[in-house]
ZAZA-10345 format. One record per residue (C-alpha): residue number from 1; residue in three letters; chain; y, z, x. Coordinates in pm, whole numbers, plus 50000, padded with zeros to 5 digits. Example, Ala and Ser with C-alpha at 12.3 -4.5 7.8 and 13.67 -1.06 7.14 Angstrom:
<kolza><seq>1</seq><type>ALA</type><mol>A</mol><north>49550</north><up>50780</up><east>51230</east></kolza>
<kolza><seq>2</seq><type>SER</type><mol>A</mol><north>49894</north><up>50714</up><east>51367</east></kolza>
END
This chain:
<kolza><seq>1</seq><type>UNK</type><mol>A</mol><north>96903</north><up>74415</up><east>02423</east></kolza>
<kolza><seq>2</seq><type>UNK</type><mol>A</mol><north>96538</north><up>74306</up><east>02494</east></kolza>
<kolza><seq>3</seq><type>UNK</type><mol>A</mol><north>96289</north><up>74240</up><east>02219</east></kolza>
<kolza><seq>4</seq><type>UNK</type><mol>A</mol><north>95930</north><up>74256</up><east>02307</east></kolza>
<kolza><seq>5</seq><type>UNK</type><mol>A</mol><north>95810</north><up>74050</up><east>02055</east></kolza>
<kolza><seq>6</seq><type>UNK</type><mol>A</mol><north>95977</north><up>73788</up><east>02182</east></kolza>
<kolza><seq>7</seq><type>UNK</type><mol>A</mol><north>95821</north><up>73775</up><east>02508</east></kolza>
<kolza><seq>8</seq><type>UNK</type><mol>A</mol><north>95603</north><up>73494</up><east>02662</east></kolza>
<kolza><seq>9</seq><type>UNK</type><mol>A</mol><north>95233</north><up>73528</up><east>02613</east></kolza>
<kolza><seq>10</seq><type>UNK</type><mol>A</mol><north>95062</north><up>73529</up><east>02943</east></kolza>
<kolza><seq>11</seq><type>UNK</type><mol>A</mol><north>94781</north><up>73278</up><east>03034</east></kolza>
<kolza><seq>12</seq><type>UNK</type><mol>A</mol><north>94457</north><up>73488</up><east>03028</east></kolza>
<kolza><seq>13</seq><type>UNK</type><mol>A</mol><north>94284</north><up>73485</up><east>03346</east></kolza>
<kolza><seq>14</seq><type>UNK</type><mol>A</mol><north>93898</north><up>73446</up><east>03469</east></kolza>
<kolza><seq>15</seq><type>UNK</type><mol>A</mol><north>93696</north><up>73752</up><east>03420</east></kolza>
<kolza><seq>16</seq><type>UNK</type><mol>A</mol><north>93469</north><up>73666</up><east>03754</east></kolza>
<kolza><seq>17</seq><type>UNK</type><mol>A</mol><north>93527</north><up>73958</up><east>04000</east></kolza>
<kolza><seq>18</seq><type>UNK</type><mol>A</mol><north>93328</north><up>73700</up><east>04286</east></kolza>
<kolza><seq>19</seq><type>UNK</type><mol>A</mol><north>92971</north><up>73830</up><east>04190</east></kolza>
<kolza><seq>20</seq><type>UNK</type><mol>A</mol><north>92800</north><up>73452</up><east>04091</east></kolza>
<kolza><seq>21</seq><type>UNK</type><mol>A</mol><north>92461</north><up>73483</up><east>04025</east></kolza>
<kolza><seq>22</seq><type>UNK</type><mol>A</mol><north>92279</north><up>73436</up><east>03682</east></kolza>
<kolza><seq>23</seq><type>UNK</type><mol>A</mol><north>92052</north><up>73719</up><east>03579</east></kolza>
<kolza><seq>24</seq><type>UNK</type><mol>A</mol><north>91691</north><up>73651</up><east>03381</east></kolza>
<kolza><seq>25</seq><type>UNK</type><mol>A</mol><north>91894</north><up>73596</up><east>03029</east></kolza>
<kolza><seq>26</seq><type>UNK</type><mol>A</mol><north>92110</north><up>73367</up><east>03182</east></kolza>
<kolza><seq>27</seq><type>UNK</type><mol>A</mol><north>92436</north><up>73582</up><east>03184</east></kolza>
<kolza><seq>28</seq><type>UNK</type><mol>A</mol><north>92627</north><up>73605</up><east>03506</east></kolza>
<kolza><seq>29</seq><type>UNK</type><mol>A</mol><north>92581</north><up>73938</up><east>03662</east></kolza>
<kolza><seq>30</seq><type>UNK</type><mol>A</mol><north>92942</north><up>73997</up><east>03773</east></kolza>
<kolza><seq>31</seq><type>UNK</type><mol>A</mol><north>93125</north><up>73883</up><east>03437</east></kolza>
<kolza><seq>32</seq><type>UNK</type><mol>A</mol><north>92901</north><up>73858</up><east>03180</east></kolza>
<kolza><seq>33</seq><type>UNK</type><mol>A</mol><north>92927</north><up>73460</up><east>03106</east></kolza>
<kolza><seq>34</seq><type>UNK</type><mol>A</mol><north>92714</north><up>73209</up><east>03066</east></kolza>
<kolza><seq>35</seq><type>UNK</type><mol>A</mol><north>92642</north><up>72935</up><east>03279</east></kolza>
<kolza><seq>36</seq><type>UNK</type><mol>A</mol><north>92775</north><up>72736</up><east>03017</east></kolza>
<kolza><seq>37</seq><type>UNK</type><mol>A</mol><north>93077</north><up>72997</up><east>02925</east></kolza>
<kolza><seq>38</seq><type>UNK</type><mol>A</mol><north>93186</north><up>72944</up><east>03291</east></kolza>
<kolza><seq>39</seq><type>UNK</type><mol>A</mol><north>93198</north><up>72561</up><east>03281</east></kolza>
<kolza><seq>40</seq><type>UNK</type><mol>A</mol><north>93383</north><up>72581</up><east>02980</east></kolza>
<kolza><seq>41</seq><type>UNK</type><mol>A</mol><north>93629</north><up>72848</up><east>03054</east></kolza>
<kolza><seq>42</seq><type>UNK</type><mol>A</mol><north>93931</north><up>72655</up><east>03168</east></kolza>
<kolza><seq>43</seq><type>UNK</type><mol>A</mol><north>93903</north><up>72427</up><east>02874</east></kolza>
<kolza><seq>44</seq><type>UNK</type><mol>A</mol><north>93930</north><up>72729</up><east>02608</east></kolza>
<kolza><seq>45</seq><type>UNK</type><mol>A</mol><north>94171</north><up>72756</up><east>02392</east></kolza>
<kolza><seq>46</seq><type>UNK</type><mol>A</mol><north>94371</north><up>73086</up><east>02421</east></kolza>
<kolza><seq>47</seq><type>UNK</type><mol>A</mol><north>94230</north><up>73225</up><east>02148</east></kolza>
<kolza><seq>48</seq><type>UNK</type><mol>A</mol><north>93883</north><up>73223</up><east>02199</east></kolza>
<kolza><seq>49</seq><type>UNK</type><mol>A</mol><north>93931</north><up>73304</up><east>02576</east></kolza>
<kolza><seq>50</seq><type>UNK</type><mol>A</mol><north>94116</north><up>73642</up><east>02431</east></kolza>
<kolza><seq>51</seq><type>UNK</type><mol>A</mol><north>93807</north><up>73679</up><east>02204</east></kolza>
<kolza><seq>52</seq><type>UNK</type><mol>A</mol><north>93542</north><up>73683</up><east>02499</east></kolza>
<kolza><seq>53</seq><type>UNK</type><mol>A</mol><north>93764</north><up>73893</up><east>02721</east></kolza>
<kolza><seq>54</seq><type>UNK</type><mol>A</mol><north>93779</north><up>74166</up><east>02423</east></kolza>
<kolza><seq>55</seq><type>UNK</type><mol>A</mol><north>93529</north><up>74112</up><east>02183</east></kolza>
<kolza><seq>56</seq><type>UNK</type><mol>A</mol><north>93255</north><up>73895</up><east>02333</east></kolza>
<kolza><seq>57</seq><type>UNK</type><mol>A</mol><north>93199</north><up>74020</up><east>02729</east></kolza>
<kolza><seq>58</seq><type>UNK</type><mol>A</mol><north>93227</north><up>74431</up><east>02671</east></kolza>
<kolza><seq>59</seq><type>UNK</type><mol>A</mol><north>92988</north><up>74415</up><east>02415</east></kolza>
<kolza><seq>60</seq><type>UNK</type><mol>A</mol><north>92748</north><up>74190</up><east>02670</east></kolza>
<kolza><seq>61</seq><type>UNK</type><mol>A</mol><north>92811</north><up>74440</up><east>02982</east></kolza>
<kolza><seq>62</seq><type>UNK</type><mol>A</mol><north>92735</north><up>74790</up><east>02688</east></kolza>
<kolza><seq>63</seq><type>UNK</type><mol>A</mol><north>92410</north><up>74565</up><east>02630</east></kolza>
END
């Protein structure tokens, strides 16, 4: 019998959908990042990538 809560967590993946320019503020215009968010992504820890992806980047594209 299978137990959800034990499954693997799965790596969370890059919120860029390919559209790479910076708009006047200096967020990306296809995901919402930073120039500096970007760099940084792949060194993230889990954790704070999860808190961009829910917390941090819907409230930037509601803006």
């Amino acid at each position: 019998m299978s137990n959800d809560s034990q499954l693997p967590l799965q790596a969370i993946l890059s919120p860029c959908v390919g559209i790479c320019r910076l708009d006047p503020h200096g967020y990306c215009l296809g995901c919402y990042r930073t120039g500096d968010e970007i760099a940084r992504w792949r060194s993230m820890s889990e954790t704070e990538r999860s808190h961009f992806m829910d917390v941090v980047l819907p409230a930037r594209e509601s803006a």
